[in-house]
C-alpha positions in Angstrom: -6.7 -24.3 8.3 -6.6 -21.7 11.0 -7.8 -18.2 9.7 -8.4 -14.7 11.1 -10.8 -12.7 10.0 -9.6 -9.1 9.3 -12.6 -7.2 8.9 -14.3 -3.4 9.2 -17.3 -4.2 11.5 -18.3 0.0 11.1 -19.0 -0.4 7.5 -19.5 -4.2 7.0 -20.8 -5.7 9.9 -23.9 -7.7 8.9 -21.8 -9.0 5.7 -18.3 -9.5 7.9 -21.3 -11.5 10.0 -22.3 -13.6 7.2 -19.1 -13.9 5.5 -18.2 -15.4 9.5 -21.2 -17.5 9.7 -19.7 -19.1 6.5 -16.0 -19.0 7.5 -16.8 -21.6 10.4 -18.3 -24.3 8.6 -15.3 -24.3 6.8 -11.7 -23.4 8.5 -11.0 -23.0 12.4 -11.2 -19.5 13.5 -8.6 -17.1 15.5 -8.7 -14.6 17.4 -5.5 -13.2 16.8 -3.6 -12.8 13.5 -0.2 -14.0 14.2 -1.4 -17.7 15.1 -3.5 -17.9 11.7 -2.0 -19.9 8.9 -4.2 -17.3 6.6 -5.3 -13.7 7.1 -9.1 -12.7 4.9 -9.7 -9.2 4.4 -13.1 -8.0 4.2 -13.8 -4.8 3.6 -11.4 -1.9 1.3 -7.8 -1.0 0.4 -7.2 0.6 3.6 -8.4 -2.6 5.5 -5.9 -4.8 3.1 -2.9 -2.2 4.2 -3.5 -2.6 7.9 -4.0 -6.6 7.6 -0.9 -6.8 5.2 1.4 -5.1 7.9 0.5 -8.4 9.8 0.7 -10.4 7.5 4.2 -9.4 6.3 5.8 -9.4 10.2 4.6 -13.0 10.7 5.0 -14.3 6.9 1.2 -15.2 6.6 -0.8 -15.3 3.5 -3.5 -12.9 3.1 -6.6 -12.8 0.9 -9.3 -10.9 0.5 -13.2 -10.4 -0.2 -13.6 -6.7 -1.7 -16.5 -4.7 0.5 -14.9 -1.0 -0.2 -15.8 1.5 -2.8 -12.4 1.1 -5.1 -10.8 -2.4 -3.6 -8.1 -2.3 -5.8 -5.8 -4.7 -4.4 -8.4 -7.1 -4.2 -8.6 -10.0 -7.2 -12.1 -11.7 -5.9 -15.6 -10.0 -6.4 -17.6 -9.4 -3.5 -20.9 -11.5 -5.0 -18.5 -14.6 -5.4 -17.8 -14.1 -2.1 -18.5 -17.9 -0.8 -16.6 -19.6 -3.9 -13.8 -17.5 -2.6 -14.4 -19.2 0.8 -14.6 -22.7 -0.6 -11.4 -22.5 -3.0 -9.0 -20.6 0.0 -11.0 -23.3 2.3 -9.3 -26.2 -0.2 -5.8 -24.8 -0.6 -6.9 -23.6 -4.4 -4.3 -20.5 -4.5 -0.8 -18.9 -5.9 1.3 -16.9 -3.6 2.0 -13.5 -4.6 5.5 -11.9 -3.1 5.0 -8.0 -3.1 8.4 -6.0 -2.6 8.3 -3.8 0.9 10.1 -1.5 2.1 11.7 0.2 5.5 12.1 3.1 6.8 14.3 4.3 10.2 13.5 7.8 11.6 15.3 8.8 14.9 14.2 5.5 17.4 11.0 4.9 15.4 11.0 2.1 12.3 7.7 1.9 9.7 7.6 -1.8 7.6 5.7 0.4 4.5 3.6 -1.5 2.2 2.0 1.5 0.0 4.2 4.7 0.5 6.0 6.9 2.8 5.2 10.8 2.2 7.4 13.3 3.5 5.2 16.5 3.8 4.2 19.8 4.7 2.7 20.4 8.2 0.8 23.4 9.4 2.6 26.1 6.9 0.8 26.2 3.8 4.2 26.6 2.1 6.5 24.2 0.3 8.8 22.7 2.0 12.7 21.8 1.2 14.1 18.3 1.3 17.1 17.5 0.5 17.9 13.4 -0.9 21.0 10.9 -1.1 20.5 8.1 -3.5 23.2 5.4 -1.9 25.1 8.1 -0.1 25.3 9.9 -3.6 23.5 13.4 -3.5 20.4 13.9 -5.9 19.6 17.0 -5.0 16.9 19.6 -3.2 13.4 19.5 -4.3 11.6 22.9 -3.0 7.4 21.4 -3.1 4.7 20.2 -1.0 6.7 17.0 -0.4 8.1 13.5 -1.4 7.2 10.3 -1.5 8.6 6.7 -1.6 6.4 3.9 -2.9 6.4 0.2 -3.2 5.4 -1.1 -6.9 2.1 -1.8 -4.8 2.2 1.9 -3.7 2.2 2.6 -7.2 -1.4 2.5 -8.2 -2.0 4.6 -5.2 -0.8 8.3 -4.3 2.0 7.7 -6.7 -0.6 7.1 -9.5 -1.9 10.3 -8.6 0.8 12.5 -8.7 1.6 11.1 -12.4 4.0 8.3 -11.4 4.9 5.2 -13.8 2.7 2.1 -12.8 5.0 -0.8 -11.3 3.8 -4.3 -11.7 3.0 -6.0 -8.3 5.3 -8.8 -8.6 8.8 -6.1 -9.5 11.2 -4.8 -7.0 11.8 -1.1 -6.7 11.8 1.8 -4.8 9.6 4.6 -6.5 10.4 8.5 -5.9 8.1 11.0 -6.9 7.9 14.8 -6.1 4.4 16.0 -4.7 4.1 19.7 -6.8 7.3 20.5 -7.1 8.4 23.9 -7.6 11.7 24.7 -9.3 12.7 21.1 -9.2 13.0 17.6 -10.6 9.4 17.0 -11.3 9.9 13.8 -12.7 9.2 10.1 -11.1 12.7 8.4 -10.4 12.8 3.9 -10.1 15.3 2.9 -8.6 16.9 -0.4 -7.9 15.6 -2.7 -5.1 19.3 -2.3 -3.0 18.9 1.3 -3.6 18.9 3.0 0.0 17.1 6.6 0.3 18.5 9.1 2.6 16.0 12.1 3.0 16.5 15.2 4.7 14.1 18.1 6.0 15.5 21.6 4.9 13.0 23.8 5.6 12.5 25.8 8.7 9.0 25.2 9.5 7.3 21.8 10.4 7.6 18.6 8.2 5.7 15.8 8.9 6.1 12.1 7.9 3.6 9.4 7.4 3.4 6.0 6.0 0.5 4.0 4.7 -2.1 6.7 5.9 -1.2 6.6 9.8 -1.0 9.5 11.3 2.2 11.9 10.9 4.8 12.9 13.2 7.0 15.6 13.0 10.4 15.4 11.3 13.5 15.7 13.4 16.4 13.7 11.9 16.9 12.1 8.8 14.8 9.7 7.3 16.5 6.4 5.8 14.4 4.3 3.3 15.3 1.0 1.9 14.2 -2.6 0.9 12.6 -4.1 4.0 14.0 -8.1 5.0 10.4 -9.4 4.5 8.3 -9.8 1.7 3.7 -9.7 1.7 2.2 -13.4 0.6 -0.9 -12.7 -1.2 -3.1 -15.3 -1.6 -4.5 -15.1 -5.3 -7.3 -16.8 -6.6 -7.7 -15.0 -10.1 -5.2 -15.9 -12.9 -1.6 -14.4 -13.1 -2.8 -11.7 -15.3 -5.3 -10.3 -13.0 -3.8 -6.9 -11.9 -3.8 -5.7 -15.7 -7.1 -6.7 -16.0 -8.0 -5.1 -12.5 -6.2 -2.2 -14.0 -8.5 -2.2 -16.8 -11.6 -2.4 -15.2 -10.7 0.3 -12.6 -9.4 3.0 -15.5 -12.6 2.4 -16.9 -15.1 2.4 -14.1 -14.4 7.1 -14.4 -12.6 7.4 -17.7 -11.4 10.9 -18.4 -14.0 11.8 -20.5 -16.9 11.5 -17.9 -14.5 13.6 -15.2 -14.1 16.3 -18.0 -18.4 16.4 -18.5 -18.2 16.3 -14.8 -16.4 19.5 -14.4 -17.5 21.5 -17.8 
């Protein structure tokens, strides 16, 4: 099997190294990710978003071996870390499809995996969008932004801002305020053929970013919707793994311990 090694040499080099050394005994390496018949992550969430872009414009798999501080996405422990080699080496996974979404600004598209956040830029103000659910106006929210998620998006800034959790597996477009002000303040789910029209009222700068690139400054509208392609995920763990994950991760800083934290 041909695999590419996706990995953060800055923060995990010697075990990227050893996880390499590994890799070769047991697959045949490439050096780029679009001629691998499997993509392995190594390293944290933000590693899995830039591999997964890849993966989802080529339609390769891609696994993972958790080396971050959270690794959420991840369903493999970093100690187990040549068992996962072994069982990916033999063919011993389930494919996971993970609903994406697109988004067309001016001449510039973004595949988006997590989110897309519509934001403030330099003015420390809110800012005013307006949003057309299928052409149908929703209204004006007046707050420090907007943003659209992915069901995988939703255990990330969504989660944050107080949004519903979305299992990996369902399709929808999540849209949740970011400190609204005078405005819906509520999470909206809507339907994966749902298409998002978003508009930038204000008079000073907003920017635009997906999946934690960098921003760019709002000029037209922004039109979101459910991206052609699906992400393969490569699972190892049983079907019921992200609740578990869930679980584990809820429980690692429950609310209690940041309360004592900050008394």
């Amino acid at each position: 099997m041909r695999l590419y090694l996706w990995t953060d040499e800055k923060r995990v080099g010697d075990f990227a190294r050893q996880v390499r050394h590994e890799a070769e005994q047991l697959f045949t390496l490439v050096d780029t990710c679009e001629h691998a018949e499997l993509i392995l992550v190594i390293g944290g969430d933000g590693a899995f978003l830039h591999a997964a872009a890849c993966a989802a414009e080529h339609n390769i798999p891609i696994a993972g071996i958790p080396a971050g501080r959270l690794s959420f996405l991840y369903d493999t422990r970093r100690d187990a870390w040549r068992e996962t080699l072994r069982t990916l080496a033999h063919g011993d996974y389930w494919l996971e499809e993970r609903f994406l979404l697109h988004a067309l600004h001016a001449r510039e598209s973004f595949l988006i995996i997590n989110e897309l956040v519509i934001t403030r830029g330099r003015d420390v103000k809110p800012v005013h969008v307006k949003v057309w659910i299928d052409e149908e106006y929703l209204g004006e929210y007046h707050a420090d932004g907007i943003l659209t998620a992915t069901p995988t998006g939703s255990t990330a800034y969504a989660l944050s801002l107080g949004g519903p959790i979305l299992p990996p597996t369902a399709e929808g477009i999540l849209l949740t305020p970011i400190a609204p002000h005078l405005s819906l303040a509520n999470a909206i789910v809507l339907p994966p053929h749902a298409v998002i029209r978003i508009q930038a009222a204000s008079h000073g700068e907003v920017v635009l970013s997906s999946d934690g690139k960098p921003s760019i400054t709002l000029h037209d509208d922004v039109l979101i919707r459910a991206a052609e392609r699906k992400l393969q995920v490569a699972r190892i763990a049983g079907k019921d793994y992200f609740f578990t994950r869930l679980r584990d991760v809820l429980r690692a800083q429950p609310v209690e311990e940041k309360l004592e934290r900050y008394s």
